[in-house]
TITILUM-63435 format. One record per residue (C-alpha): residue number from 1; x, y, z. Coordinates in Angstrom, 3 decimals, m for minus. Each point is the difference from the previous one (the first is absolute). Layout:
ATOM pos        x        y        z
ATOM NUM        X        Y        Z
...
This chain:
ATOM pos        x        y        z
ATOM   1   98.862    8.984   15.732
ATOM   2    2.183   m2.680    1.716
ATOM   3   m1.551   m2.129    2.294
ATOM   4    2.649   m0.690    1.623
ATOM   5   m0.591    3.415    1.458
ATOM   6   m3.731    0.368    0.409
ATOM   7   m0.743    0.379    4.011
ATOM   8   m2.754   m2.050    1.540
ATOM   9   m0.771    0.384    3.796
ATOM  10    0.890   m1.960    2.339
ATOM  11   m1.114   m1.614    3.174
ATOM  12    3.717   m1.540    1.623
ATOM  13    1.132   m1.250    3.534
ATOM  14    4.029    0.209    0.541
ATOM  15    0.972   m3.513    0.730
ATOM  16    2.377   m2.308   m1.407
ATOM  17   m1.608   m2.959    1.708
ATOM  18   m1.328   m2.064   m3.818
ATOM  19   m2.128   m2.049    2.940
ATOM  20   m1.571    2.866    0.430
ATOM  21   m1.033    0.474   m3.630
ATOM  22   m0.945   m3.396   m0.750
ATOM  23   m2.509    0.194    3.150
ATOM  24   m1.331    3.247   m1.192
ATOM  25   m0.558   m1.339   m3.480
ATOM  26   m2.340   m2.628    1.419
ATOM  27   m1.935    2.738    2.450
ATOM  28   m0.590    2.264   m3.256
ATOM  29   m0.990   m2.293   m1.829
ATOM  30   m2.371   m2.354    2.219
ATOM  31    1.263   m1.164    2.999
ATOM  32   m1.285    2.060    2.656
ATOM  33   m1.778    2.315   m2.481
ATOM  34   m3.459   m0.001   m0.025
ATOM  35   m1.576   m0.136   m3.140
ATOM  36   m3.673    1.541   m1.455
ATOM  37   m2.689   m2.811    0.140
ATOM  38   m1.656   m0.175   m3.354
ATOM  39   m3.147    1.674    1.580
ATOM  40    2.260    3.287    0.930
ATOM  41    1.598   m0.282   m3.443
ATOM  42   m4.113   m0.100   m1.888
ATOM  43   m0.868    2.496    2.696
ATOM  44    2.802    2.187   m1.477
ATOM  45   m1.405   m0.525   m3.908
ATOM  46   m3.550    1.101    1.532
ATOM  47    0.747    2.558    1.388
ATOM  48    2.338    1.324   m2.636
ATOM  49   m3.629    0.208   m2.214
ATOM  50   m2.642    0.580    2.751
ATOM  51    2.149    2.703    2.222
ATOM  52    2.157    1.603   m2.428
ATOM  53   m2.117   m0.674   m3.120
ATOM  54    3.103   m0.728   m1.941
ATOM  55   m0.523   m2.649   m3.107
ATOM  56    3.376   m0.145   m2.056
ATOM  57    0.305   m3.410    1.330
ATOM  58   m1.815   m2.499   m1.655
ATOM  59    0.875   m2.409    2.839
ATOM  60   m1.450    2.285    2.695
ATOM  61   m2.696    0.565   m2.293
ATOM  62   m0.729   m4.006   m0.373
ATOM  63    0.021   m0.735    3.504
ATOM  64   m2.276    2.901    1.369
ATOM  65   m2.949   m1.094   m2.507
ATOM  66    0.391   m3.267    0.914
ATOM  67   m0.152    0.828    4.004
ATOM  68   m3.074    2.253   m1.344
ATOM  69   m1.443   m2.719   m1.141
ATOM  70    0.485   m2.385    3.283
ATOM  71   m1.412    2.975    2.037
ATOM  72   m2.781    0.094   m2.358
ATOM  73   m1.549   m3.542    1.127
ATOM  74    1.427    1.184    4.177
ATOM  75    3.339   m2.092   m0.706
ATOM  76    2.818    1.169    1.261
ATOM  77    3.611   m0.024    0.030
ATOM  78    2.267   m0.254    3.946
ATOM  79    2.928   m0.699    1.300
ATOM  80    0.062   m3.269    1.591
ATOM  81    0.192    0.416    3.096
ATOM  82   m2.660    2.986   m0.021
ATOM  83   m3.788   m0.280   m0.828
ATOM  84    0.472   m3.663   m0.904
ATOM  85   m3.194   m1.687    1.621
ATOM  86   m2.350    3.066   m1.351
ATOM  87   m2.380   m0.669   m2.644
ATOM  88    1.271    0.344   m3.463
ATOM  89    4.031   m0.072    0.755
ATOM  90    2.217   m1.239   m1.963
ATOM  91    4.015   m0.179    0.707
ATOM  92    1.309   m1.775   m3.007
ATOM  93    1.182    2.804   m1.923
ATOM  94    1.935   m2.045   m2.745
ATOM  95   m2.702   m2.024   m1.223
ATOM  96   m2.758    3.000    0.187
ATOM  97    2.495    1.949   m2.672
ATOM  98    0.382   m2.941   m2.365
ATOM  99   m4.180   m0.035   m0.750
ATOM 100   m1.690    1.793   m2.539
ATOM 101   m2.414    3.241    0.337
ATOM 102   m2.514   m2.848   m1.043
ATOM 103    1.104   m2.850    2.111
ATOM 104    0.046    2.914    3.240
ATOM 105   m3.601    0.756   m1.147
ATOM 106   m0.811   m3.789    0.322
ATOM 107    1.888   m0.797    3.074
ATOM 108   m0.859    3.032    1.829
ATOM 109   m3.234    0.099   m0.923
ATOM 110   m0.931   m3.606    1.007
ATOM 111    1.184    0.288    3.244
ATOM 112   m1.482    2.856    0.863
ATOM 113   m3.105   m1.008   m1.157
ATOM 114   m0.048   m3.445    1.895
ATOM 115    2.761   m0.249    2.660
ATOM 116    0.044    3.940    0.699
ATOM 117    0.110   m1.315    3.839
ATOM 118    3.434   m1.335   m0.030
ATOM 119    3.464    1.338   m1.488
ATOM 120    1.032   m0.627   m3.698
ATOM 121    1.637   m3.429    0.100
ATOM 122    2.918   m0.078   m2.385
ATOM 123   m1.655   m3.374   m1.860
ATOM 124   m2.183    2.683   m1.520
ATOM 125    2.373    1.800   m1.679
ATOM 126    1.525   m3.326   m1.740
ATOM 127   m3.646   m1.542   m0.406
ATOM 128   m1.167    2.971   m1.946
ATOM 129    2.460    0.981   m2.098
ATOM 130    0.652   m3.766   m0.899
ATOM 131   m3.558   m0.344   m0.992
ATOM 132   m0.009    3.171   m1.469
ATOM 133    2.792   m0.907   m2.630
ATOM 134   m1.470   m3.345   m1.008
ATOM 135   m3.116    0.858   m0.925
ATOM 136    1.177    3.420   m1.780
ATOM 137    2.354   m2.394   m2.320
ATOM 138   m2.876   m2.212   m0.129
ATOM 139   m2.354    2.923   m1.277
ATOM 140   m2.753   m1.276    2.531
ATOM 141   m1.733    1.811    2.831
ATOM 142    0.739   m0.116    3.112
ATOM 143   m3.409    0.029    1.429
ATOM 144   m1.921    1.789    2.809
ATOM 145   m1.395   m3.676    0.959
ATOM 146    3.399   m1.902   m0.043
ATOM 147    1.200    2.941    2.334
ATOM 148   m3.205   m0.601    2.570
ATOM 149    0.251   m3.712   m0.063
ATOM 150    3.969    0.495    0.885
ATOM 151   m0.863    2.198    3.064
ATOM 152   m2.637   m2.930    0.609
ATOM 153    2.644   m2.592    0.037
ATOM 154    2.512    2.143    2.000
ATOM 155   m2.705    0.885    3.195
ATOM 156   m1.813   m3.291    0.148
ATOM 157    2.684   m2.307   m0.307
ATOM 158    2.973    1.832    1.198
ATOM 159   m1.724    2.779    2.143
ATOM 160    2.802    2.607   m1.769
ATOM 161    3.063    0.160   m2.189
ATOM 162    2.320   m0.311    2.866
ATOM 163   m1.285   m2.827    0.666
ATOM 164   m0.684   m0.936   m3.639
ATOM 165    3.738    0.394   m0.566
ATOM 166    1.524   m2.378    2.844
ATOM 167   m2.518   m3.037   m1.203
ATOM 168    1.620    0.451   m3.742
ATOM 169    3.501    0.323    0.957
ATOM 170   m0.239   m3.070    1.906
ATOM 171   m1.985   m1.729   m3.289
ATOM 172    3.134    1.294   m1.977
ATOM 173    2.650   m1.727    2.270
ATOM 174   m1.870   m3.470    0.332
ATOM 175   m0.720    0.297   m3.694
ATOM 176    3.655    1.096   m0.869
ATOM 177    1.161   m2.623    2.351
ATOM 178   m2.146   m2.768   m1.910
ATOM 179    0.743    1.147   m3.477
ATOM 180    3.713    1.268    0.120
ATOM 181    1.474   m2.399    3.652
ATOM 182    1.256    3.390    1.407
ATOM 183   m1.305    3.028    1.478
ATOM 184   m0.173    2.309   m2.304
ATOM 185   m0.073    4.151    0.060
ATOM 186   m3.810    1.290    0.285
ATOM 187   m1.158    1.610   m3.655
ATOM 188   m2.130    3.087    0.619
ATOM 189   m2.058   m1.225   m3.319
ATOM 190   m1.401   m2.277    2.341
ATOM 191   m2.524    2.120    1.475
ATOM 192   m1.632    0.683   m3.269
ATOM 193    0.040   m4.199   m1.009
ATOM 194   m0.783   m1.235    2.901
ATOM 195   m3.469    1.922    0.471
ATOM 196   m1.268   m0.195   m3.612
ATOM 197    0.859   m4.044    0.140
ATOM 198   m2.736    0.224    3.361
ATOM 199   m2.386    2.109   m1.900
ATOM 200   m0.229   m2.874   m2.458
ATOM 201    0.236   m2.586    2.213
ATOM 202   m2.954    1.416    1.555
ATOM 203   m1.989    0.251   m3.269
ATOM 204    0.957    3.479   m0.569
ATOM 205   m1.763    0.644   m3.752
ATOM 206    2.324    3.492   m0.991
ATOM 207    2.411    0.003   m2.471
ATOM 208    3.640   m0.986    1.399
ATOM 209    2.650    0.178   m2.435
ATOM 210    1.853   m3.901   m0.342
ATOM 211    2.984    1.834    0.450
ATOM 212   m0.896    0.989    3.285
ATOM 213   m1.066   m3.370    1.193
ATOM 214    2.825   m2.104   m1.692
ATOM 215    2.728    1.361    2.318
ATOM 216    1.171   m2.423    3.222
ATOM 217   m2.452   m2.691   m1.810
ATOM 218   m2.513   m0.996    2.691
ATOM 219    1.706    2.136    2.943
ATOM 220   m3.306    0.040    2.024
ATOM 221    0.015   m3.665    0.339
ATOM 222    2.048    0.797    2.746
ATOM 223   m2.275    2.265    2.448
ATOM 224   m1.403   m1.086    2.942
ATOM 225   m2.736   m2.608   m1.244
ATOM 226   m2.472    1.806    2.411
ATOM 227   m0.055    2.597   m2.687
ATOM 228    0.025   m1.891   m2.764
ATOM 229   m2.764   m2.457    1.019
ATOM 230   m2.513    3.113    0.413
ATOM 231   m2.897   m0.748   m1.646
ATOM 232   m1.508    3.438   m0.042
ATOM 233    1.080    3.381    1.862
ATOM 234   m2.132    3.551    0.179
ATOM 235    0.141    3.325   m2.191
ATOM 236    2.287    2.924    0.903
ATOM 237   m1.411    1.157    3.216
ATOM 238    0.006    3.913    0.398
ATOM 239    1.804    1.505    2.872
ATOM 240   m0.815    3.094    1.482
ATOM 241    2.579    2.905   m1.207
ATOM 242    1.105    2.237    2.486
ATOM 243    1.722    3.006    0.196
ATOM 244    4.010   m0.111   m0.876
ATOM 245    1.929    1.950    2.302
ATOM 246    2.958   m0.254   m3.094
ATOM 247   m2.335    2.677   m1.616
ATOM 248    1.649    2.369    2.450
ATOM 249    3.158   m1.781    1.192
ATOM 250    1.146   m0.443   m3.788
ATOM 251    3.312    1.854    0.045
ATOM 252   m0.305   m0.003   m3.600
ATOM 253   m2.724    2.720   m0.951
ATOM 254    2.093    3.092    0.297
ATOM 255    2.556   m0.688    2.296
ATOM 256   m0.094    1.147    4.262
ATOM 257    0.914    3.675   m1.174
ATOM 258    2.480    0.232    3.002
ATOM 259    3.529    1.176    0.451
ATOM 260    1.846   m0.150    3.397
ATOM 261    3.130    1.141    1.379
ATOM 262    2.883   m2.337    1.072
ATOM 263   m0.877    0.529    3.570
ATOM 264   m3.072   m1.987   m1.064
ATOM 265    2.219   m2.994   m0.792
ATOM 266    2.276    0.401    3.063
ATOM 267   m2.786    0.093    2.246
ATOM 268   m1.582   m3.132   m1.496
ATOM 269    3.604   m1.511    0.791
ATOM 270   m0.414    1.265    3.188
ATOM 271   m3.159   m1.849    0.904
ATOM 272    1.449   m3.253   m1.485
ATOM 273    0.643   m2.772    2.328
ATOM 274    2.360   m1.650   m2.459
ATOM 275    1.915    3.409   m0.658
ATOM 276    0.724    0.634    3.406
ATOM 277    0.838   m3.671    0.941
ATOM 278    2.634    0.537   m3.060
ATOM 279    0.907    3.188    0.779
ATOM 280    1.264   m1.247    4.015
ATOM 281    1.293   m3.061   m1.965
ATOM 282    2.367    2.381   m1.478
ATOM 283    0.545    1.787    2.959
ATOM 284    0.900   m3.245    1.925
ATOM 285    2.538   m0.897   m2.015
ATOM 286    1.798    3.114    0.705
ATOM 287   m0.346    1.185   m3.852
ATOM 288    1.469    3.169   m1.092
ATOM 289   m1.431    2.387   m2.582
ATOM 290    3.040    1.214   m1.928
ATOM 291   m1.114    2.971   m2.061
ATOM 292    3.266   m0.718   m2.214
ATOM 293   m1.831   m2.549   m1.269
ATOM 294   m2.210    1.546   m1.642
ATOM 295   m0.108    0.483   m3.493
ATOM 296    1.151    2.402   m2.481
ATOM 297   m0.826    1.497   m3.409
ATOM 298    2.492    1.236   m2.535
ATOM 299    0.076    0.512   m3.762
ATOM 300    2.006   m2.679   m1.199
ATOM 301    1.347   m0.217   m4.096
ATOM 302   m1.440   m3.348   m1.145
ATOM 303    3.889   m0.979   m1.644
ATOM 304    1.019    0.088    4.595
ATOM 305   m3.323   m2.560    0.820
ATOM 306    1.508   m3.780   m0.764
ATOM 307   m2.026   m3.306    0.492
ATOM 308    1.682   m2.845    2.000
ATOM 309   m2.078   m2.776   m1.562
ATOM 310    0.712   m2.051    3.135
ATOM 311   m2.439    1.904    1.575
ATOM 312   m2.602    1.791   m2.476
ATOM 313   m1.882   m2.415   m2.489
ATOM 314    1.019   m0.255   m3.767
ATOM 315   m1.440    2.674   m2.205
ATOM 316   m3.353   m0.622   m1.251
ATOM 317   m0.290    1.720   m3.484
ATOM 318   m3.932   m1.326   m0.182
ATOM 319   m0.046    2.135    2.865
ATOM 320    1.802    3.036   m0.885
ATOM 321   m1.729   m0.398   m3.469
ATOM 322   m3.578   m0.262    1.877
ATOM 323    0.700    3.546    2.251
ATOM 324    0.331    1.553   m3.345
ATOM 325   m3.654   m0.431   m1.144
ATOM 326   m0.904    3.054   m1.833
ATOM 327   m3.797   m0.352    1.788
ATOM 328    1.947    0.045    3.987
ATOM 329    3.007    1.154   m0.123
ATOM 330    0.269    3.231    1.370
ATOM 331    3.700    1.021    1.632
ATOM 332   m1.817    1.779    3.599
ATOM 333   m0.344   m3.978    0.666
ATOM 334    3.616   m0.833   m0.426
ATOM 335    1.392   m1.860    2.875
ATOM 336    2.413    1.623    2.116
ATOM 337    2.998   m1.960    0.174
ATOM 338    1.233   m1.483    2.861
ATOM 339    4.104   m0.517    0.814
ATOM 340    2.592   m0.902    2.484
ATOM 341    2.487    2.635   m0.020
ATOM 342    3.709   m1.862    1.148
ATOM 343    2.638    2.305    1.502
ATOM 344    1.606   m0.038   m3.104
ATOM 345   m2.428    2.291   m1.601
ATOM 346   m1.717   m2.810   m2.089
ATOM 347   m3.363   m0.411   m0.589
ATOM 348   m1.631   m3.536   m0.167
ATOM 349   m3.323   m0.677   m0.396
ATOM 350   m2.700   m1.760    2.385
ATOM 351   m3.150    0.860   m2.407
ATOM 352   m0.852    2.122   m3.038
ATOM 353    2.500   m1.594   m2.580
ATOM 354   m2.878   m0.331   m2.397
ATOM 355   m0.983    3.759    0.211
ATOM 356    3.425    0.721   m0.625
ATOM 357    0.304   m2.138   m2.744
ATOM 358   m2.796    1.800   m1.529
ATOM 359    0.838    3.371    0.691
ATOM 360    3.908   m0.968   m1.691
ATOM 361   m1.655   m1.540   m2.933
ATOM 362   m2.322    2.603   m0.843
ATOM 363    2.992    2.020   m0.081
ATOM 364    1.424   m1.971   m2.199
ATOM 365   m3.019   m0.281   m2.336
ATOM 366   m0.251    3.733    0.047
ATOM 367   m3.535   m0.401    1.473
ATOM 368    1.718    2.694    3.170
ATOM 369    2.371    2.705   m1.662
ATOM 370    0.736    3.467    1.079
């Protein structure tokens, strides 16, 4: 087989404007394309397990147990700008995928058990899993008491972790400041130091690894005295738990189970103020819908598509290597490609010279024969 010759479809607007190429380079690939939020993309992995009770990937596999496990101690994941002052939330999607089944356990399970009131503050995440590491390596455990005496610390000194977290960040910078003369990039490990250096300050009797307590040497010199001067503060005080409406507003625990038409979507366009402010924008300026515009799709030989490296990025063969995993790759997720077609019959691409790339070198490898 000749690759030369192999057809690929593709998506192509007659023009022979290269403006126009360059400016549709940077709309496919970000600018003015709106991109999943990593909630929508974990929502996706859930769902792929919960809904469609498909396992092959591990991946997918990973992240529903660990969401399993947040929803376990009524923690749970949202998008930011959705559900983010309910009890037990939690928008920092990154950081909640780097942490152990163990350190989730830990985190999860301490807030739920003594700031189930409030959402998940991201500190959490870092405080647990930091501790968590320490005293594995340090073959010590980390003990029911030393986790009651932290959630002591947090509510009668700080009142929460929100709070807990803008007193240390400003300890860091004044101590950074002193130590270093410059102001210097917050460390996340901080969280973790800072409140085990208290709990001994405060005559706390638990085992703290030195390890722990050795990093930013005497950062909580630098709180507000008022806190350090405390001579004596009360136990954990309990707080009412009351019901969690995320129980039944979690999106996550079998998806909404609804399809719609596209008249749903037009109609929500339709009762839009910003749509219809845009849409008599448009009209205003007298704009013209030209249906010639619009574009085509042809089966194009891959030896017709070339690359004008003026306006598509230089090949990435970690890339092209990467959409070849044996565990992903599956060819119904190829790209379609994306060209300018000139009125010269030539084909030149705006996005999708990877996928071609592949597809050619497969052919080449022998991997796609007749």
């Amino acid at each position: 087989m000749n690759w030369q010759d192999f057809e690929v479809p593709v998506l192509y607007i007659e023009t022979d404007n290269l403006a126009f190429a360059r400016r549709a380079f940077s709309i496919v690939n970000g600018k003015g394309k709106k991109k999943q939020t990593a909630y929508q993309k974990l929502r996706n992995e859930v769902n792929v397990v919960r809904i469609d009770g498909d396992t092959t990937d591990e991946d997918e596999v990973i992240t529903e147990r660990k969401v399993s496990i947040a929803e376990k101690h009524n923690c749970y994941p949202v998008e930011a700008f959705k559900y983010k002052n309910y009890p037990g939330t939690f928008s920092n999607i990154a950081t909640f995928k780097t942490l152990s089944d163990e350190e989730l356990e830990l985190a999860c399970g301490w807030h739920d058990k003594y700031f189930h009131f409030v959402p998940l503050h991201v500190s959490c995440f870092f405080m647990f899993r930091d501790i968590h590491r320490v005293f594995k390596s340090a073959k010590r455990p980390f003990t029911d008491k030393l986790q009651h005496d932290m959630a002591s610390m947090i509510q009668q000194l700080f009142g929460d972790l929100q709070q807990y977290q803008e007193s240390v960040t400003e300890a860091f910078r004044k101590w950074h400041r002193t130590k270093y003369e410059y102001d210097g990039a917050w460390n996340d490990e901080g969280y973790a130091v800072a409140l085990l250096q208290l709990y001994k300050h405060f005559g706390g009797t638990e085992y703290v690894p030195a390890s722990l307590l050795d990093r930013f040497d005497d950062l909580i010199s630098f709180f507000d005295p008022a806190i350090l001067n405390i001579k004596q503060f009360d136990d954990y005080e309990e707080v009412v738990r009351r019901p969690n409406p995320m129980k039944n507003l979690n999106e996550l625990k079998g998806g909404i189970g609804k399809t719609v038409t596209l008249l749903d979507r037009v109609e929500k366009l339709e009762d839009t103020a910003k749509w219809r402010k845009a849409v008599e924008r448009l009209k205003n300026e007298g704009f013209e819908f030209d249906l010639n515009r619009m574009p085509s799709v042809a089966q194009v030989k891959l030896g017709d598509i070339l690359i004008d490296e003026d306006i598509q990025r230089t090949l990435d063969e970690l890339h092209c290597s990467n959409i070849i995993n044996p565990k992903t790759f599956d060819p119904a997720l190829l790209q379609i490609l994306v060209c300018i077609k000139t009125s010269d019959g030539k084909f030149i691409s705006i996005d999708g010279q990877h996928t071609a790339s592949v597809i050619a070198g497969l052919i080449v490898a022998g991997i796609i024969h007749d």
